[in-house]
MIKEFI-630603 format. One line per field, with one value per atom (N, C-alpha, C): atom name; x, y negated, z; residue in three letters; residue number from 1. Coordinates in Angstrom, 1 decimal, always signed. Atoms other than C-alpha are relative to their C-alpha. Layout:
BEGIN
atom <- (CA|...)
c1 <- (X|...)
c2 <- (Y|...)
c3 <- (Z|...)
rest <- (ALA|...)
nr <- (NUM|...)
//
This chain:
BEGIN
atom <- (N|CA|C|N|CA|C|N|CA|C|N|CA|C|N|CA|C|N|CA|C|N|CA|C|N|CA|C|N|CA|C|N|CA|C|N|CA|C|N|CA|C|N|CA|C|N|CA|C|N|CA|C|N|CA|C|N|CA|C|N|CA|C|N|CA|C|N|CA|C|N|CA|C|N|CA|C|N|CA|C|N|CA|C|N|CA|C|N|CA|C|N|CA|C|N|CA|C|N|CA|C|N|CA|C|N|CA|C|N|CA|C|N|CA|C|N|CA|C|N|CA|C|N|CA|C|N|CA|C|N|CA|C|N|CA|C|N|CA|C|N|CA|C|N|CA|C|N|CA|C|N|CA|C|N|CA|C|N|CA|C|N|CA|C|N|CA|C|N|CA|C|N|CA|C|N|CA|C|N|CA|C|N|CA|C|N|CA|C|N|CA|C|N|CA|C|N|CA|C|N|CA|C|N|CA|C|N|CA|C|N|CA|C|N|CA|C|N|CA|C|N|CA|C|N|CA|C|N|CA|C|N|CA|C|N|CA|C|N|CA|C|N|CA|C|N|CA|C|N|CA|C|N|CA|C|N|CA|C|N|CA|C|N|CA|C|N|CA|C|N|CA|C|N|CA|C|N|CA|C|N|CA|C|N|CA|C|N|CA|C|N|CA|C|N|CA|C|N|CA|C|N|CA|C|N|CA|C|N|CA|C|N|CA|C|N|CA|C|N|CA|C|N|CA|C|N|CA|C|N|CA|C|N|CA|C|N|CA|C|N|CA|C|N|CA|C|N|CA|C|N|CA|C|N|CA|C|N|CA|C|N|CA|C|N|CA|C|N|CA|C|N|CA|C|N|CA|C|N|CA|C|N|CA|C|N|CA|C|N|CA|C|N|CA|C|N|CA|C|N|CA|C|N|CA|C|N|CA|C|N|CA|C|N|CA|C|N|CA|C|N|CA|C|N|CA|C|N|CA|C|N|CA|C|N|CA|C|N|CA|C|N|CA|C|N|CA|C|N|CA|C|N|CA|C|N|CA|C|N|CA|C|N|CA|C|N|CA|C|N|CA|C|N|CA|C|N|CA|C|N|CA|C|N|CA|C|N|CA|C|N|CA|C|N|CA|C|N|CA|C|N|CA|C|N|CA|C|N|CA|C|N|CA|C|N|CA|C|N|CA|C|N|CA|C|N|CA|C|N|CA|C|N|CA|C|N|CA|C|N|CA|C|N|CA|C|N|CA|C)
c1 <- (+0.4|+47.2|+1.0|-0.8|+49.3|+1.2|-1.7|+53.0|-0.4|-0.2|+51.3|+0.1|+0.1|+51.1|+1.3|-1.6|+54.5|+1.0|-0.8|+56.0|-0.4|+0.5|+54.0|+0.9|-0.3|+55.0|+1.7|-1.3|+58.7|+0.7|-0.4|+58.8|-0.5|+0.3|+57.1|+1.3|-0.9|+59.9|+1.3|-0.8|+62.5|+0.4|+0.1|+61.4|+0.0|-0.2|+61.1|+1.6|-1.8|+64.9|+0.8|-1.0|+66.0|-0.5|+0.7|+64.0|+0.8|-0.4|+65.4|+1.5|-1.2|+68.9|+0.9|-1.0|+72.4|+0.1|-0.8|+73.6|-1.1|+0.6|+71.8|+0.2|-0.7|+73.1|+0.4|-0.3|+73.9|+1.2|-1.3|+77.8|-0.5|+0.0|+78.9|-0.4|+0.1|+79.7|-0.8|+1.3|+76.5|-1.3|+0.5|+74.8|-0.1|-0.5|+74.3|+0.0|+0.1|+73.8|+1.7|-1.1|+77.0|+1.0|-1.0|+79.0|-0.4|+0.2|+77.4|+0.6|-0.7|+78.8|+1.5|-1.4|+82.2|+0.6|+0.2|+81.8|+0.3|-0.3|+81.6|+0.6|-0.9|+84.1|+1.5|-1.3|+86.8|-0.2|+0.5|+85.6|+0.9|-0.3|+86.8|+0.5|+0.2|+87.9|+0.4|+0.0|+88.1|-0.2|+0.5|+87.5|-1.5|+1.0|+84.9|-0.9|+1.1|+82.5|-0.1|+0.1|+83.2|-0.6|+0.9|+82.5|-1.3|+1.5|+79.2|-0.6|+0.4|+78.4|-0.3|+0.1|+79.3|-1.6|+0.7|+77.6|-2.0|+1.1|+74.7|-1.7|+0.5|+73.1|-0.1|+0.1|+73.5|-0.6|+0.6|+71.1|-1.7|+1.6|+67.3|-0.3|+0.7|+65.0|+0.6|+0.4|+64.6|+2.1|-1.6|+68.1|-0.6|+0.7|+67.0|+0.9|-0.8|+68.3|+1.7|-1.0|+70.8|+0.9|-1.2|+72.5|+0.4|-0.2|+72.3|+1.4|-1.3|+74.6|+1.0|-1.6|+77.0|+0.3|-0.5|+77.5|+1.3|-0.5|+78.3|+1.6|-0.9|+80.7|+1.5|-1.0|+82.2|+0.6|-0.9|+83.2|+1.1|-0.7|+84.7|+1.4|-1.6|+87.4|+0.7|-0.8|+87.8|+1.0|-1.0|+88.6|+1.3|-1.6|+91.3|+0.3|-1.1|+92.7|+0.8|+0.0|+92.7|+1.1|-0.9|+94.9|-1.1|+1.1|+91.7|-0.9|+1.3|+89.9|-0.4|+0.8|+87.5|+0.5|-1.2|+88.7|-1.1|+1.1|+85.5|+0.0|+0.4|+85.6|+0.2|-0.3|+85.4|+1.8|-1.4|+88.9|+0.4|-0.5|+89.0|+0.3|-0.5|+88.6|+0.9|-1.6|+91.3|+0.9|-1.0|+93.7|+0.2|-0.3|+93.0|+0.8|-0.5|+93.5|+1.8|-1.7|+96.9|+1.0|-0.7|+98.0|-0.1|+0.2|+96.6|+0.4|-0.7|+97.9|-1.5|+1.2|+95.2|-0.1|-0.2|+96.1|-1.2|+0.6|+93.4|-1.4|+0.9|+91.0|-0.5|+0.0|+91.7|-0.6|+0.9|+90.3|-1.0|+1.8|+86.8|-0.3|+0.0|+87.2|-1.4|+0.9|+84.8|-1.7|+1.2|+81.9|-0.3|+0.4|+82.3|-0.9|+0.5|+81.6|-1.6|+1.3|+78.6|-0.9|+1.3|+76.9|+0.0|+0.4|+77.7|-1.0|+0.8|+76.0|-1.7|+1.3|+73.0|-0.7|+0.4|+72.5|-0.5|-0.2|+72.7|-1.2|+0.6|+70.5|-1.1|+0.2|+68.7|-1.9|+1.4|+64.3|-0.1|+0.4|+64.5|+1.3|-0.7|+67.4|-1.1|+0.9|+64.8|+1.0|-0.1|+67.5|+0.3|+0.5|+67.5|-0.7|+1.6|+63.7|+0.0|-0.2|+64.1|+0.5|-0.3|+66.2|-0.3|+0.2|+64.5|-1.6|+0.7|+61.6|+0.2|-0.1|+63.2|+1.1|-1.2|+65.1|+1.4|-1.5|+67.6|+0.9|-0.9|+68.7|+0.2|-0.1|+68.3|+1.6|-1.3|+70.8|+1.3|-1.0|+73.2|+0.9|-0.5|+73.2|+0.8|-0.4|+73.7|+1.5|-0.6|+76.4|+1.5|-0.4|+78.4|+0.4|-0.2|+78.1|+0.6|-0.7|+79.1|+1.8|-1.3|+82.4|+0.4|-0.7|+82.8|+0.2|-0.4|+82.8|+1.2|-1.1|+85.2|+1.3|-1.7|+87.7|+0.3|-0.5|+87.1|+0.1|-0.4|+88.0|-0.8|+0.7|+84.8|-0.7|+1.5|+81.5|-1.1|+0.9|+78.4|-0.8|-0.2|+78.1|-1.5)
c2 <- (+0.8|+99.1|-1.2|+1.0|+96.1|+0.4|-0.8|+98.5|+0.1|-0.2|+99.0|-1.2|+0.8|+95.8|-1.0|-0.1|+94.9|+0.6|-0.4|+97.4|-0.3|-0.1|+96.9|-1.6|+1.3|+93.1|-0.3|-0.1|+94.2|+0.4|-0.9|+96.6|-1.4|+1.4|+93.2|-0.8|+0.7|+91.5|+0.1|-0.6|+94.1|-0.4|-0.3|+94.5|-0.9|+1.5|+90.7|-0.4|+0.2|+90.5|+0.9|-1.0|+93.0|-0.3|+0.2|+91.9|-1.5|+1.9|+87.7|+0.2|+0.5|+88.8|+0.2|-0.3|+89.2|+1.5|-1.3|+92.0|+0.6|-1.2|+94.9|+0.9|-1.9|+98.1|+0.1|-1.0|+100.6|-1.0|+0.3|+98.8|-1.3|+1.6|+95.7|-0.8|+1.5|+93.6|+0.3|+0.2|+94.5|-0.7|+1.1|+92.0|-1.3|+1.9|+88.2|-0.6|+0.5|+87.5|+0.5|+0.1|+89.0|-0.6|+1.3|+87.3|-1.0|+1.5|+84.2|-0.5|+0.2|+84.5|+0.1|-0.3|+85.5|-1.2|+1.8|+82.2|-0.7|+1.2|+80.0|-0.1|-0.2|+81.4|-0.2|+0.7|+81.1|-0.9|+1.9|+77.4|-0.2|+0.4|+76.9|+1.1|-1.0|+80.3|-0.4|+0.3|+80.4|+0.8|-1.2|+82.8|-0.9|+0.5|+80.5|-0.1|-0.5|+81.1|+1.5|-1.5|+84.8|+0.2|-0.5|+85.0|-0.9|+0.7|+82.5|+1.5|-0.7|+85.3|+1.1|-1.1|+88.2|-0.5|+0.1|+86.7|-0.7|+0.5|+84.9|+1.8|-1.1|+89.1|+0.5|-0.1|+88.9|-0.8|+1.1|+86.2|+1.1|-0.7|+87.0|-0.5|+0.0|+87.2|+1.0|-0.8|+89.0|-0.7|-0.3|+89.3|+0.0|+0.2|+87.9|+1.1|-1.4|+90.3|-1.1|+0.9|+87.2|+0.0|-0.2|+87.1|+1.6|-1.0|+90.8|+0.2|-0.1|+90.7|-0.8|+0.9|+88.1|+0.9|-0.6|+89.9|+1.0|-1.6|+93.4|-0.4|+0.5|+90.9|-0.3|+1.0|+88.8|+1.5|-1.2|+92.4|+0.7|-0.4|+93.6|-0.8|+1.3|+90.7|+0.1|-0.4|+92.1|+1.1|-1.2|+95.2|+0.0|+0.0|+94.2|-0.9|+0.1|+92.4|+1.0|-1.3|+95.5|+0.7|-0.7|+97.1|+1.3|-1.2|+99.1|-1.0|+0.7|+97.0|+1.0|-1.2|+98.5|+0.1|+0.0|+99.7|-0.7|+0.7|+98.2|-1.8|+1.4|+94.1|-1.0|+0.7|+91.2|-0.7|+0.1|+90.6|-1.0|+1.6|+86.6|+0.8|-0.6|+88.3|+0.7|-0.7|+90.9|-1.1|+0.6|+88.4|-1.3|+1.1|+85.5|+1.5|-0.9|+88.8|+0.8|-0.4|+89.9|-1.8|+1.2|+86.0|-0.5|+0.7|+85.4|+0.2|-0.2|+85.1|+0.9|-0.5|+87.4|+0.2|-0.2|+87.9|-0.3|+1.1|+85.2|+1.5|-1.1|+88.0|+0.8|-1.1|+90.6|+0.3|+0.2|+89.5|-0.1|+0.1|+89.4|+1.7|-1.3|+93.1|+0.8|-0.1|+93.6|-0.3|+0.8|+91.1|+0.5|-1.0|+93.0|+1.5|-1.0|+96.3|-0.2|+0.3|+94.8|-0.2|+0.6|+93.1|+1.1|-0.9|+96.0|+1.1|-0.8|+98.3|-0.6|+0.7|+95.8|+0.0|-0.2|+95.8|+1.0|-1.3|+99.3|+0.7|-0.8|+100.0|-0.5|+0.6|+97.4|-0.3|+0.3|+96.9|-1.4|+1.3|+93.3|+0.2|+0.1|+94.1|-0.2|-0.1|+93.1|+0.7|-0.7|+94.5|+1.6|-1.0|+97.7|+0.6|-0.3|+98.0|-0.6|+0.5|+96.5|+1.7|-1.8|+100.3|+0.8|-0.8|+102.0|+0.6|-0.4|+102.3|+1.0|-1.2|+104.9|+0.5|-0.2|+107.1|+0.3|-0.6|+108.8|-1.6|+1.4|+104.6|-0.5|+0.1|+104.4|+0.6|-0.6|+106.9|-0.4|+1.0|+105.5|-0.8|+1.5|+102.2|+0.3|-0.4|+103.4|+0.2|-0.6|+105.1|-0.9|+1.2|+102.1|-0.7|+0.6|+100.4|+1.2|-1.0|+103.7|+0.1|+0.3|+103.5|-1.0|+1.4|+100.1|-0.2|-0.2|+101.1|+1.0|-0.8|+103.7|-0.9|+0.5|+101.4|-0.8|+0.7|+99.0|+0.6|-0.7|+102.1|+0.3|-0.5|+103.0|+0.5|-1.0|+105.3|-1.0|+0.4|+104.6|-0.5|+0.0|+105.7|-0.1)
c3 <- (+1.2|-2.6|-0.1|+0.1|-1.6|-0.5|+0.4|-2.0|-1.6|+1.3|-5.1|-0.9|+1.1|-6.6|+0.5|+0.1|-5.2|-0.8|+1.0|-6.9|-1.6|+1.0|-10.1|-0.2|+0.6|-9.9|-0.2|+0.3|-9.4|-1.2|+1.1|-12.3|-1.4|+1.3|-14.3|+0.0|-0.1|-13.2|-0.4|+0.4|-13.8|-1.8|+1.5|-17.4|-0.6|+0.3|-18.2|+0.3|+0.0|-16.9|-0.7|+0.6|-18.8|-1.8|+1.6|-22.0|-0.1|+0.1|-21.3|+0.4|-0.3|-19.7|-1.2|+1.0|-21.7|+0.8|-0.7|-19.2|+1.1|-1.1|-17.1|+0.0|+0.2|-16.0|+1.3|-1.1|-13.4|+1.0|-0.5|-12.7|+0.8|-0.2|-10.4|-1.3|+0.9|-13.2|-1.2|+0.6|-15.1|-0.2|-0.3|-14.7|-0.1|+0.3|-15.7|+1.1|-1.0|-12.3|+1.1|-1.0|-10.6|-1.2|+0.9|-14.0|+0.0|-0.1|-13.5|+1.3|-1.9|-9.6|-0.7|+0.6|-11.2|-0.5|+0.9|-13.5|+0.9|-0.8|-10.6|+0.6|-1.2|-8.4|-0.7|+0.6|-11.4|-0.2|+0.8|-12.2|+1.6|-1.2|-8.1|+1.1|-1.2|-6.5|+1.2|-1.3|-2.6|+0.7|-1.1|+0.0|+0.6|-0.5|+1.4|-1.0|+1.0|-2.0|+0.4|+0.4|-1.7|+2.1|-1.5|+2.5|-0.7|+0.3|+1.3|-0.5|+0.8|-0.7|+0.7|-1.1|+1.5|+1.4|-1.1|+4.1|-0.1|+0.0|+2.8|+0.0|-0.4|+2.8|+1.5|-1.3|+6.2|+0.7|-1.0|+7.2|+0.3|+0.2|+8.1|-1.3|+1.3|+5.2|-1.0|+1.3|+1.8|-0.7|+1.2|-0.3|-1.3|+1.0|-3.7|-0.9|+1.0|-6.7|-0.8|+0.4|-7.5|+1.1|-1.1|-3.8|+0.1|-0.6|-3.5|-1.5|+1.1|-7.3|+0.1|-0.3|-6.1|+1.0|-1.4|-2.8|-0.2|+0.2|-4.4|-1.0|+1.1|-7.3|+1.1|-0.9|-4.1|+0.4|-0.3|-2.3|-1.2|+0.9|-5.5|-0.3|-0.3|-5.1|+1.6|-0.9|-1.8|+0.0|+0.4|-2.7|-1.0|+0.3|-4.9|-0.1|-1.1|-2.4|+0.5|-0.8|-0.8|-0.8|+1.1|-3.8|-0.2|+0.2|-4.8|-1.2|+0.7|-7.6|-0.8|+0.3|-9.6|-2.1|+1.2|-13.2|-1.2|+1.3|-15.1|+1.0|-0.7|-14.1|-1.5|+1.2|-16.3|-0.4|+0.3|-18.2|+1.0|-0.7|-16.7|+1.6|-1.1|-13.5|+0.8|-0.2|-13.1|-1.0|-0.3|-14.7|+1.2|-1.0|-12.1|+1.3|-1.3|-9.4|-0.2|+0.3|-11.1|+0.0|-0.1|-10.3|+1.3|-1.1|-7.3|+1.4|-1.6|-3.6|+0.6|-0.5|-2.2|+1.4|-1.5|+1.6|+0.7|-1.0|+2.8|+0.1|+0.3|+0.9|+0.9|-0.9|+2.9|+0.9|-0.9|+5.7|+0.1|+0.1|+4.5|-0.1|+0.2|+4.4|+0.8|-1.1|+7.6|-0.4|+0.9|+5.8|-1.0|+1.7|+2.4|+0.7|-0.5|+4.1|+0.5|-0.8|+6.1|-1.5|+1.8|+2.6|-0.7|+1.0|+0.7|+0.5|-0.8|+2.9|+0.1|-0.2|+3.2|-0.8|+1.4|-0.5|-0.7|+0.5|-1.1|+0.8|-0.4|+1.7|+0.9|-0.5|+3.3|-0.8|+0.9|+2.7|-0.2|+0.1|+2.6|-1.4|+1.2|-0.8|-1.2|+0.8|-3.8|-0.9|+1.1|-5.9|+0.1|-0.1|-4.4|+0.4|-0.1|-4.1|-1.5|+1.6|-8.1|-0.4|+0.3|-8.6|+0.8|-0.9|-6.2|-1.0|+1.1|-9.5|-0.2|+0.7|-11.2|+1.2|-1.1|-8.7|-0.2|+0.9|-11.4|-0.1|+0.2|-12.0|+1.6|-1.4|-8.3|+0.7|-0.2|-7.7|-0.3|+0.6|-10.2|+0.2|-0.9|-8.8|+0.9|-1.3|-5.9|+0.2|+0.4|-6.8|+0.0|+0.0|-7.7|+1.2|-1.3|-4.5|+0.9|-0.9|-2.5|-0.4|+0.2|-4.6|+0.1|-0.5|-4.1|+1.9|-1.3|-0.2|+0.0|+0.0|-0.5|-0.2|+0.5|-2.5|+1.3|-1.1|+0.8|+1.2|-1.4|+3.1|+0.8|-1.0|+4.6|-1.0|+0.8|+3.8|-0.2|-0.1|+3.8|+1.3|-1.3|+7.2|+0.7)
rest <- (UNK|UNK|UNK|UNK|UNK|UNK|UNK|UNK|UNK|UNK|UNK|UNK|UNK|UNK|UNK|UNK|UNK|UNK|UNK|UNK|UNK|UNK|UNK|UNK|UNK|UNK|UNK|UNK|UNK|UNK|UNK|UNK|UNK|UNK|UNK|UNK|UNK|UNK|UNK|UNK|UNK|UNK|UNK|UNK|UNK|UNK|UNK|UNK|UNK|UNK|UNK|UNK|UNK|UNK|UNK|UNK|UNK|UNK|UNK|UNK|UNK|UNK|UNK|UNK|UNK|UNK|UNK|UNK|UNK|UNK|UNK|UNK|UNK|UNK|UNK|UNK|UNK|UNK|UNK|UNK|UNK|UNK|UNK|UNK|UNK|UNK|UNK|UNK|UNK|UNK|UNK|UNK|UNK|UNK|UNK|UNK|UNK|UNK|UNK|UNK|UNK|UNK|UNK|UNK|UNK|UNK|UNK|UNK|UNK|UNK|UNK|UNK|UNK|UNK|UNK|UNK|UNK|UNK|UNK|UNK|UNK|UNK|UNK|UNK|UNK|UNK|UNK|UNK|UNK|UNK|UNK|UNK|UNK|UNK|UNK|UNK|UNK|UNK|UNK|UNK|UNK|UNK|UNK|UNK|UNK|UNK|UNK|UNK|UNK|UNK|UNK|UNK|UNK|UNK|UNK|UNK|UNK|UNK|UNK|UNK|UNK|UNK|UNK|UNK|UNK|UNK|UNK|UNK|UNK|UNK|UNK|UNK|UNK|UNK|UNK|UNK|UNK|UNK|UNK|UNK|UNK|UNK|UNK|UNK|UNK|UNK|UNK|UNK|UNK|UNK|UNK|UNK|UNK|UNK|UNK|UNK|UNK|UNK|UNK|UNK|UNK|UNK|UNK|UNK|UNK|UNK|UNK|UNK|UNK|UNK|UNK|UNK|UNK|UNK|UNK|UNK|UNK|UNK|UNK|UNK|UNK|UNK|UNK|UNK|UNK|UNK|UNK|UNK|UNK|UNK|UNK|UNK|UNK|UNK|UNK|UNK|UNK|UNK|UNK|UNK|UNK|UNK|UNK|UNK|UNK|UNK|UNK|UNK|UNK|UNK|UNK|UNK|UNK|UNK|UNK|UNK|UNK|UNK|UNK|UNK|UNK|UNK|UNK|UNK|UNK|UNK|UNK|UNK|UNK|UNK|UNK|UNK|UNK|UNK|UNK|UNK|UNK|UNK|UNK|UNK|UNK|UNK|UNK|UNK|UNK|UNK|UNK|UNK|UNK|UNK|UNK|UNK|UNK|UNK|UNK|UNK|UNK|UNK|UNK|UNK|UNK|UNK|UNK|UNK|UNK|UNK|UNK|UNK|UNK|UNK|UNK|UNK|UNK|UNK|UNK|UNK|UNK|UNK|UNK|UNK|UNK|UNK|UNK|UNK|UNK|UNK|UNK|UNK|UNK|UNK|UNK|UNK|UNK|UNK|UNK|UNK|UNK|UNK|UNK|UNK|UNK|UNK|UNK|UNK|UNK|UNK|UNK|UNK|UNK|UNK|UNK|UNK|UNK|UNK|UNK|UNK|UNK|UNK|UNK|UNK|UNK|UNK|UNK|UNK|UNK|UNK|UNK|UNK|UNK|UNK|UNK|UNK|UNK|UNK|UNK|UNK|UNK|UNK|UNK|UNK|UNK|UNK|UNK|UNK|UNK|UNK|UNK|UNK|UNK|UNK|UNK|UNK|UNK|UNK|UNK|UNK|UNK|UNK|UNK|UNK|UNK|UNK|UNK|UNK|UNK|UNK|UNK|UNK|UNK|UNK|UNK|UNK|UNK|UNK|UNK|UNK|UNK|UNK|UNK|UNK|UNK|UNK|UNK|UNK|UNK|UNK|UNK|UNK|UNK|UNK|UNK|UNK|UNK|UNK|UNK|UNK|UNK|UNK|UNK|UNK|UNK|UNK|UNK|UNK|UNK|UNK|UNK|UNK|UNK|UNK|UNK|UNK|UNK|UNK|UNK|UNK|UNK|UNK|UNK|UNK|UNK|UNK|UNK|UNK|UNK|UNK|UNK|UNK|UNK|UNK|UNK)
nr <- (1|1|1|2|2|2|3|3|3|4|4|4|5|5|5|6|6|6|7|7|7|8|8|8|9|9|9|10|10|10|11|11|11|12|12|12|13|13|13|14|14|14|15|15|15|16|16|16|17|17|17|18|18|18|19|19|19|20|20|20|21|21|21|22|22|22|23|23|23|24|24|24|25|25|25|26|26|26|27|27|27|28|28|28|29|29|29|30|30|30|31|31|31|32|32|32|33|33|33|34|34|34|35|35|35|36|36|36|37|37|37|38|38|38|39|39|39|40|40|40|41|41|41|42|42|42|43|43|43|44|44|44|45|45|45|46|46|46|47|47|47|48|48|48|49|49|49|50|50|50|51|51|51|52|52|52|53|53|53|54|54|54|55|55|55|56|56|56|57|57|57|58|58|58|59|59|59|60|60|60|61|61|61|62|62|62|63|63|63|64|64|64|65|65|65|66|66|66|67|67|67|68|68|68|69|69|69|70|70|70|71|71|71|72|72|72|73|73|73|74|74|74|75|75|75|76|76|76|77|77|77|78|78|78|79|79|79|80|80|80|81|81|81|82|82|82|83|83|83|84|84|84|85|85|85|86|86|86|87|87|87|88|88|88|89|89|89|90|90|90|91|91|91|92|92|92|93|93|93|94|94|94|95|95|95|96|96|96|97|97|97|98|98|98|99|99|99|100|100|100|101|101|101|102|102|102|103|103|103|104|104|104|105|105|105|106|106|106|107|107|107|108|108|108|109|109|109|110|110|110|111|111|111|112|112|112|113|113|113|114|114|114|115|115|115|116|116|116|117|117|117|118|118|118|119|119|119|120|120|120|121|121|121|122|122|122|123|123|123|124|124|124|125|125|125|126|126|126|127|127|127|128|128|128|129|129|129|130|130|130|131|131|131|132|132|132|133|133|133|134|134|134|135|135|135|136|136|136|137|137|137|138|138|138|139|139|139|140|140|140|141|141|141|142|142|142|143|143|143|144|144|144|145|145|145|146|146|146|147|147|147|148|148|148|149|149|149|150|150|150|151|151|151|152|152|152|153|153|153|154|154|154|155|155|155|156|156|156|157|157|157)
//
């Protein structure tokens, strides 16, 4: 009874963010919450916002559906580092990454892998126990993040 009214209050939650947001969908940058992370990292970019981000999936506790969409945004600036970015990103974003010195990036490569993996698969993720509702948008999602490990050179594993 209780899983049930968890999930019921998720699926309230879902449907209210998708009824109040601008952006929701399957991709990284679908989302108002991994472009609102995108937003504040071009206002100041750094490696030390993008490991915060990476890493903040890796503390104890619950992964809110806002850290778990920066996490999956911040790896996505690893990866192209990496010379792998993804071919759907916000315009602002791929032109700062066609200007930028990226090296420092690179090295978060280890941390992206770990968050992305945590996100994608982890029960304390609310945002994938959020798509874990419908399984076909489950899968999807999913889907997404599994390519976003590939581009940074590992599986799922």
């Amino acid at each position: 009874m209780k899983r049930r009214i968890v999930l019921f209050s998720m699926a309230a939650m879902l449907a209210h963010r998708v009824a109040v947001a601008g952006s929701w969908g399957h991709g990284i940058f679908d989302n108002d919450g991994a472009l609102d992370w995108v937003g504040e990292f071009l206002e100041k970019p750094s490696t030390a916002l993008v490991e915060s981000a990476l890493g903040a999936t890796l503390k104890s506790g619950p992964i809110d559906s806002f850290m778990g969409e920066s996490a999956l945004a911040a790896a996505e600036i690893v990866a192209a580092s990496l010379g792998k970015p993804a071919q759907k990103m916000p315009d602002e974003l791929r032109a700062w990454l066609q200007r930028a010195e990226l090296a420092d990036y690179r090295k978060l490569k280890g941390l992206a892998v770990r968050a992305v993996r945590t996100v994608l698969s982890a029960e304390k993720s609310e945002l994938r126990e959020m798509w874990s509702l419908h399984l076909d948008d489950l899968s999807l999602w999913r889907s997404h993040g599994v390519a976003l490990l590939k581009r940074l050179g590992e599986s799922m594993g």
